[in-house]
N, C-alpha and C positions, 0 to 999 in steps of 0.2 A: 375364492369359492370354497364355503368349509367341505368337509369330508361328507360324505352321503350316498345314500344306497340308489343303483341305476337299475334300469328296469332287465337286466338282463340281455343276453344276444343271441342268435343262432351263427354256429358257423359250420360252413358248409366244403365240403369236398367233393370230387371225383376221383376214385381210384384208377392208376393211370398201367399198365402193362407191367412196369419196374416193381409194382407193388402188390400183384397180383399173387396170392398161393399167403402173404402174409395173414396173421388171423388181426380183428380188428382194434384189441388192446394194444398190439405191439405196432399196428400202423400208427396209432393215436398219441403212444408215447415216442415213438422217432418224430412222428409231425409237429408234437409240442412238447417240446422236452420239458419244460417245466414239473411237467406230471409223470410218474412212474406207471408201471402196466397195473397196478394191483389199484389205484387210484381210479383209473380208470375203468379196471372189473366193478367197482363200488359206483362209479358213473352209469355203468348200463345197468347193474341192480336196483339202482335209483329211479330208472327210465327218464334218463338226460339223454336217451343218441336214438336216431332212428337210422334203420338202413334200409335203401330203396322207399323213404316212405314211410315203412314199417315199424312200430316200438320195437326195439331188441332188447332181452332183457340179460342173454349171454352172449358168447363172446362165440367169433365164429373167423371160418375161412373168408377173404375178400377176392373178390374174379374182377378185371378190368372193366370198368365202366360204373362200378358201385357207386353208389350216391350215400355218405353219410351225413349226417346233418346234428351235432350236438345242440344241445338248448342248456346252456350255460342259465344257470338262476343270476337273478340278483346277486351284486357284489357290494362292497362296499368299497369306494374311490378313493385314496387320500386328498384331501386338500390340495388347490394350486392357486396361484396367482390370477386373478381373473380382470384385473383394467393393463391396457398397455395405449398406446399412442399410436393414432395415426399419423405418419408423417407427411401422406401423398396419396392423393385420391382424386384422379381425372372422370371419376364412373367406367372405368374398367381397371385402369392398373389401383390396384393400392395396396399400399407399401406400410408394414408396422413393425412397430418398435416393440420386439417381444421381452416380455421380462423372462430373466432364471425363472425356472424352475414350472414352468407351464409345457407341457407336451403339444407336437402340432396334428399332430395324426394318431389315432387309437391305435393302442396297442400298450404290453406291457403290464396290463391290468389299468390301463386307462381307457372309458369308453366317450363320454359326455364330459368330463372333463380335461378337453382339447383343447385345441384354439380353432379347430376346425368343426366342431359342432356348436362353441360358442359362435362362430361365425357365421353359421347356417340356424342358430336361433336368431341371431341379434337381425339378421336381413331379411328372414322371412317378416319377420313379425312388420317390418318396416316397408316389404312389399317391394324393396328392390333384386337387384341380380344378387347372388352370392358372389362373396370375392374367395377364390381355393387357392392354398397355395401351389403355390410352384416348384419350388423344392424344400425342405426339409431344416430346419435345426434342432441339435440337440435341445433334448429339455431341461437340461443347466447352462443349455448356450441361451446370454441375451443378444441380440441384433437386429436386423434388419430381417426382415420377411419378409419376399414379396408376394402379393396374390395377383390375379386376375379375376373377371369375370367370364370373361367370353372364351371359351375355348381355343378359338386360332388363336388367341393370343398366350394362353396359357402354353399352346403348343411351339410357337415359334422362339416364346421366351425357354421353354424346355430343351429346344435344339442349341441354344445359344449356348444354353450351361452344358450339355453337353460336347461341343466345341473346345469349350475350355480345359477337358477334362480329356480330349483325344488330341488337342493341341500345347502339349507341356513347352514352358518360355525356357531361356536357356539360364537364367538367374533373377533372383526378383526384381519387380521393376520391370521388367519386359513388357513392351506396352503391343507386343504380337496378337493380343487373346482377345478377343470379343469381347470376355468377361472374365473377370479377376473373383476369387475368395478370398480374401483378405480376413483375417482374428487376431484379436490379441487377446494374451491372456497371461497366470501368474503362473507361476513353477517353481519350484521345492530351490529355495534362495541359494547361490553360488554354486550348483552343478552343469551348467552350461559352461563346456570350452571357448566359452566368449567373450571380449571386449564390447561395451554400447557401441551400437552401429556395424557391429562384425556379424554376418549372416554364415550358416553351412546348408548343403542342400541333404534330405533325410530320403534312401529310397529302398526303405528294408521293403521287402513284402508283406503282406497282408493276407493268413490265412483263417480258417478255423480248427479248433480243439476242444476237448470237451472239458468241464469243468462239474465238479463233483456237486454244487448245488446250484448252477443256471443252466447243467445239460449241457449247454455248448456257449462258448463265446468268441470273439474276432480277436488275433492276437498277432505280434511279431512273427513270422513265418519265413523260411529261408526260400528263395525264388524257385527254386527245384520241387518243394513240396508240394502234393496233390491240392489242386483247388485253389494255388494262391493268387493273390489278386499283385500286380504291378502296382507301385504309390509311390507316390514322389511328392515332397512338401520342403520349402524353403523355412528357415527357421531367424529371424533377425532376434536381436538382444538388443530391445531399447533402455533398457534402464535395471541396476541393479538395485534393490531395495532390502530392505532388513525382512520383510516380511513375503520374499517371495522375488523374483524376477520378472519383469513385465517384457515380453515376448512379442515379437508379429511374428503370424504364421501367414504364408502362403499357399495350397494346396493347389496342384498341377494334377488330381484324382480324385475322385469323389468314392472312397472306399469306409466302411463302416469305424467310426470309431478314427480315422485317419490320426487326427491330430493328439488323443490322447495316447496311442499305441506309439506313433515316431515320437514323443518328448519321451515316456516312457522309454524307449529302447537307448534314448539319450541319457537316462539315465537322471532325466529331470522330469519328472513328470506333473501333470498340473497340479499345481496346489488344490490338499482335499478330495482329489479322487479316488473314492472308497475300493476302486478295481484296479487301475495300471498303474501302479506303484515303481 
């Protein structure tokens, strides 16, 4: 799908008790860090936000229960990969083969170029159910995706992944879990403490910090530190290669960034990625 201008979005808040007495620039830049407070003074000068309703054209105190609502224009999308494979499709569950580089859920400055609103074009049009997914891969991870159509299904398949992720195995290969995450993937050639077929288990924490142009991001974090999240990922070494190390990962936590942050902290990190180096 090439690159192309989407029709714009609203998005909408409720200021909640925590955030009450803040004025609305600085609630706007902590809620989306991407944008600075002076960005967003030029957002309400522009009449992009309403509160309660209201055009607002300066900037003001927020009290609990506020209602703001920005009106985001037109952007312009980069390009993504837009054919992938069906692999499995009974008329509820179906299952596809996502390419790199296609996002599955908006966000990030991606709206309509998803897999999740090509999905919901391609099935209206066709007058079946929608198939949504179920959980989530990066959008440089290719693999398996699964959707549903029907909700209880969508839902029982959701408890199941969560099982997995409240039920950590005691080494890979543990056939204890309902359902396994299984990846492979490359990493920066000959930094793994490994022999092929020699696996370690990775169980740094997972918090956040801020970073000077994405505001915040999810990073290596000591278990002690405010907010971090428990992770736990099995790492095997199938093959040493000139161009990289071909890896299975396991994850036993479904935590943001999982697998790039532990090879990272290993000090191997995927081949290519422009962040956890």
């Amino acid at each position: 799908m090439p690159a192309g201008l989407n029709n714009g979005w609203s998005y909408r808040d409720r200021i909640a008790p925590g955030d009450a007495g803040r004025s609305l620039c600085a609630y706007f830049a902590g809620r989306y860090r991407h944008s600075s407070q002076a960005l967003w003074q030029a957002r309400l000068a522009a009449g992009e936000i309403r509160w309660n309703g209201q055009l607002l054209l300066v900037d003001r105190r927020l009290a609990t229960g506020d209602r703001l609502e920005w009106d985001r224009p037109p952007w312009e999308e980069p390009p993504v990969p837009e054919h992938w494979c069906t692999v499995f499709d009974d008329g509820d569950l179906h299952v596809i083969n996502k390419p790199s580089g296609l996002p599955v859920v908006p966000a990030g400055g991606y709206l309509e170029h998803t897999l999740q609103r090509m999905l919901e074009r391609r099935w209206v049009e066709r007058g079946g159910g929608v198939p949504r997914p179920v959980h989530r891969l990066g959008r440089f991870t290719s693999g398996l995706l699964v959707c549903a159509r029907q909700q209880a299904t969508r839902a029982w398949l959701s408890a199941r992944l969560r099982q997995t992720t409240a039920s950590p195995a005691s080494g890979p290969g543990d056939g204890g879990q309902p359902c396994r995450k299984i990846y492979r993937a490359l990493t920066v050639p000959a930094a793994l403490p490994l022999e092929p077929g020699e696996w370690l288990e990775v169980s740094t924490a997972i918090g956040r910090r801020p970073h000077p142009l994405l505001g915040e991001v999810w990073c290596a974090a000591s278990a002690d530190s405010p907010g971090a999240l428990a992770a736990r990922s099995v790492v095997r070494l199938l093959e040493r290669r000139a161009d990289g190390d071909r890896v299975e990962v396991t994850i036993h936590s479904g935590r943001p960034h999982q697998i790039r942050i532990h090879l990272a902290s290993l000090g191997a990190p995927l081949l290519g990625d422009p962040l956890y180096l």
